[in-house]
C-alpha positions in Angstrom: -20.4 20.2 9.0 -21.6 22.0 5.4 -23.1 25.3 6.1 -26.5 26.3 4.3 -26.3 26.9 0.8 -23.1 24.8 0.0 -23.2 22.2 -2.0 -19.5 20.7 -2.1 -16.8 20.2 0.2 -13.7 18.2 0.2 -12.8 16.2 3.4 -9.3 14.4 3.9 -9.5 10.9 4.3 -5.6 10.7 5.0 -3.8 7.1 4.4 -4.9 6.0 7.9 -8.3 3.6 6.7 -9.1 0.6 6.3 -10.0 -0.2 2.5 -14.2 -0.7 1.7 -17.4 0.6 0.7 -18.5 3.6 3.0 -21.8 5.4 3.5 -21.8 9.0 3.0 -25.0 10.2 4.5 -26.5 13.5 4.3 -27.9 15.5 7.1 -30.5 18.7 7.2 -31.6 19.8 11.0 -30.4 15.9 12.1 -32.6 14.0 9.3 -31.4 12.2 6.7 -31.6 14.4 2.9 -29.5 12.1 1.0 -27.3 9.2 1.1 -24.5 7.6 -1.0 -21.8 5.0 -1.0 -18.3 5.5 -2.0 -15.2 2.7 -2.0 -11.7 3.5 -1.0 -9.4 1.1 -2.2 -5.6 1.7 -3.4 -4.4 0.2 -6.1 -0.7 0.1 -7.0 1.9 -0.3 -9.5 5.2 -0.1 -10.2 4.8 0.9 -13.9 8.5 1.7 -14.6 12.2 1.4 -12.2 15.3 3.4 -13.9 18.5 3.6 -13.0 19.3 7.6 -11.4 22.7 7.9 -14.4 20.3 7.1 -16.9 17.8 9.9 -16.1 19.3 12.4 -14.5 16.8 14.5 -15.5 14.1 12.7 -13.3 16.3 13.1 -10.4 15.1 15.2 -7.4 15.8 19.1 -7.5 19.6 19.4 -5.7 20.7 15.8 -6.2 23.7 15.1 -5.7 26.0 13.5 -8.5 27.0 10.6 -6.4 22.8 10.4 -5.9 22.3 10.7 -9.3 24.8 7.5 -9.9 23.7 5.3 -7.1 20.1 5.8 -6.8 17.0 3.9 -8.1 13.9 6.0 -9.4 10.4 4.3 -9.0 7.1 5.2 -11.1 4.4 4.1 -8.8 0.6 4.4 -9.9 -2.3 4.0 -7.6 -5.1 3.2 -9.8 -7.3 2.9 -7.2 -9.9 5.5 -5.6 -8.2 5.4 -1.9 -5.0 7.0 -0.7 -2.4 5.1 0.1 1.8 6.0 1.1 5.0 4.2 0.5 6.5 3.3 3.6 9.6 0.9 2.4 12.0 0.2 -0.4 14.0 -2.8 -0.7 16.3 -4.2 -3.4 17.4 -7.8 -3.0 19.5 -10.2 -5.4 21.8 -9.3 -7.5 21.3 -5.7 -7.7 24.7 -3.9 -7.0 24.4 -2.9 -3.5 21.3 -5.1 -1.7 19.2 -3.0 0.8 21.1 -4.2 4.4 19.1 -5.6 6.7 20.2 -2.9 9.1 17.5 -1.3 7.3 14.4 -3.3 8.3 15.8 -3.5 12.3 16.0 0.7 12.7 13.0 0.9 10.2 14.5 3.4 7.9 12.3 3.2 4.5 15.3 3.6 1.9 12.9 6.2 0.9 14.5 9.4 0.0 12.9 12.6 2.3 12.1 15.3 -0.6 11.2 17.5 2.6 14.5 17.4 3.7 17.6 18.9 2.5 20.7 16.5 4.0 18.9 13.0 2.2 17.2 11.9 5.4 14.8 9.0 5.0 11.2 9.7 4.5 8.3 8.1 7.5 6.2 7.8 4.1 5.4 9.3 1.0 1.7 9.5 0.1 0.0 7.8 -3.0 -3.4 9.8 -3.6 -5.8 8.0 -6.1 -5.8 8.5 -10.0 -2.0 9.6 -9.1 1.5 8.7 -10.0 4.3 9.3 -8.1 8.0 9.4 -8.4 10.1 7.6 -5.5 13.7 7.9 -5.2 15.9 5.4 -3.5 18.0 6.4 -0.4 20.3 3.1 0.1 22.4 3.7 -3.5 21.7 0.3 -5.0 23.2 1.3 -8.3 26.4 2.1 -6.3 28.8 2.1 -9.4 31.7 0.6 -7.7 29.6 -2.4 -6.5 28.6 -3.2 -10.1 32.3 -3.4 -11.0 32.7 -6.2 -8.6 29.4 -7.7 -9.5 30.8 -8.0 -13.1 33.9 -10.2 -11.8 31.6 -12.1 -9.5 28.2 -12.5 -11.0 28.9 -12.4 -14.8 27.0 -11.0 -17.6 23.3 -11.4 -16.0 21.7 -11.8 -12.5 18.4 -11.4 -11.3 16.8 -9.2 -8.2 13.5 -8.1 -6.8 12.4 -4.5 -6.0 10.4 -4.5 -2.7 7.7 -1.7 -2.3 5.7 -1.7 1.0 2.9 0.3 1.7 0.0 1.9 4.4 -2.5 -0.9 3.1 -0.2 -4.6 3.3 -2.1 -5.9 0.8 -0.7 -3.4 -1.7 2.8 -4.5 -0.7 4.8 -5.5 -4.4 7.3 -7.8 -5.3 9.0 -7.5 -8.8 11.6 -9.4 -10.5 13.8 -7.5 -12.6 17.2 -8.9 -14.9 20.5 -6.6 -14.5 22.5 -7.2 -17.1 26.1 -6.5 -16.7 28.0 -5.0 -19.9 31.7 -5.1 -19.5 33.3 -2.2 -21.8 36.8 -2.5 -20.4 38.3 -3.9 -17.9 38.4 -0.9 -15.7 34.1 0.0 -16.7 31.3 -1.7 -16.2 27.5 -0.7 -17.5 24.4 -2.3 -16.9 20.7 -2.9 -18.4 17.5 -3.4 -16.4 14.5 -5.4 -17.6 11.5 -6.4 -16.1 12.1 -9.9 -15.6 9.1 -12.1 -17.6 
C-alpha cells in the first residue's frame, strides 16, 4: 500500500518468480487510477572467466593465497530486466581439478559464501537486472599441482566447459573454453584460457 501524496515506491520482487509480462495496476479508494505492464526476464552471461593467480586483484577481500592460486573468477551479466541468482558452478573436462560429483549429491554450489568468513559455500548469490556480478569458485579448479599432472597426461591443449546454473533453468549456461598448458620446466607448468570458438 502507497500512502496519499506518494508517488514512487520500490517493492522487491526477490529471485523467487516466474519470468513474464505482469500488470501493475493502480488503486485509489479500491478503483482502478492507472494501470501498466512490466516484464521480468533474466538474461545472463558469462562475459569473461580468469584464472584467481592472474588477477589477484579481483579476488575477494581476505583471500587466501592458496584461494587466489586455485580459484576461478566469473563475470556474470544479467542483461535482462528480472532478478535472477547463481545457485551452481561446475568445471568439467580438462580443467585441472573437475568439480566432483560429490558436489551435485550434497548440493554444495562450488560457489564461494562472501558472507562468510571460513569459505563456506554460498545457497545462492543474487543477479539483479542491468547488473554484473563477480563469482568466485569454491572447488579450486586451477589447483596448481593438478595442472602439473595435467601437463604429463593431457599435453599442450585440452578443452572443458564451465557450468553456471541458476533460479530461472532456462538461464542455465554451458561454455566451452581451451586450457592450454605451457610447460616452462620440467618442475613448472603455466596455463592460457580461451573461450573456445
Amino acid at each position: 500500500m502507497i500512502e496519499s501524496g506518494v508517488s514512487r515506491t520500490t517493492v522487491e520482487v526477490g529471485t523467487d518468480y516466474p519470468p513474464g509480462e505482469y500488470e501493475l495496476i493502480g488503486l485509489a479508494d479500491g478503483k482502478t487510477v492507472e494501470t501498466t505492464s512490466i516484464t521480468l526476464e533474466p538474461d545472463l552471461e558469462v562475459t569473461e572467466l580468469r584464472v584467481g593467480r592472474d588477477s589477484p586483484e579481483a579476488m575477494y577481500d581476505g583471500a587466501a593465497e592458496y584461494e587466489t592460486e586455485t580459484e576461478a573468477i566469473l563475470s556474470v551479466a544479467n542483461r535482462g530486466t528480472g532478478p535472477t541468482a547463481a545457485t551452481a558452478i561446475r568445471f568439467d573436462g580438462d580443467v585441472p581439478l573437475p568439480t566432483h560429483e560429490s558436489y551435485d549429491e550434497v548440493g554444495k554450489s562450488g560457489i564461494y559464501d562472501p558472507e562468510v568468513d571460513f569459505g563456506a559455500n554460498a545457497e545462492s548469490i543474487p543477479i539483479p537486472a542491468g547488473e554484473t556480478v563477480l563469482l568466485y569458485s569454491n572447488t579450486r579448479p586451477f589447483s596448481p599441482v593438478r595442472t602439473r599432472s595435467k601437463c604429463d597426461s593431457v599435453g599442450r591443449d585440452g578443452r572443458f566447459t564451465v557450468r553456471l546454473f541458476a533460479t530461472h533453468k532456462e538461464e542455465n549456461l554451458a561454455l566451452d573454453y581451451i586450457i592450454h598448458y605451457l610447460s616452462r620446466d620440467s618442475d613448472d607448468c603455466d596455463i592460457e584460457i580461451e573461450e573456445a570458438p
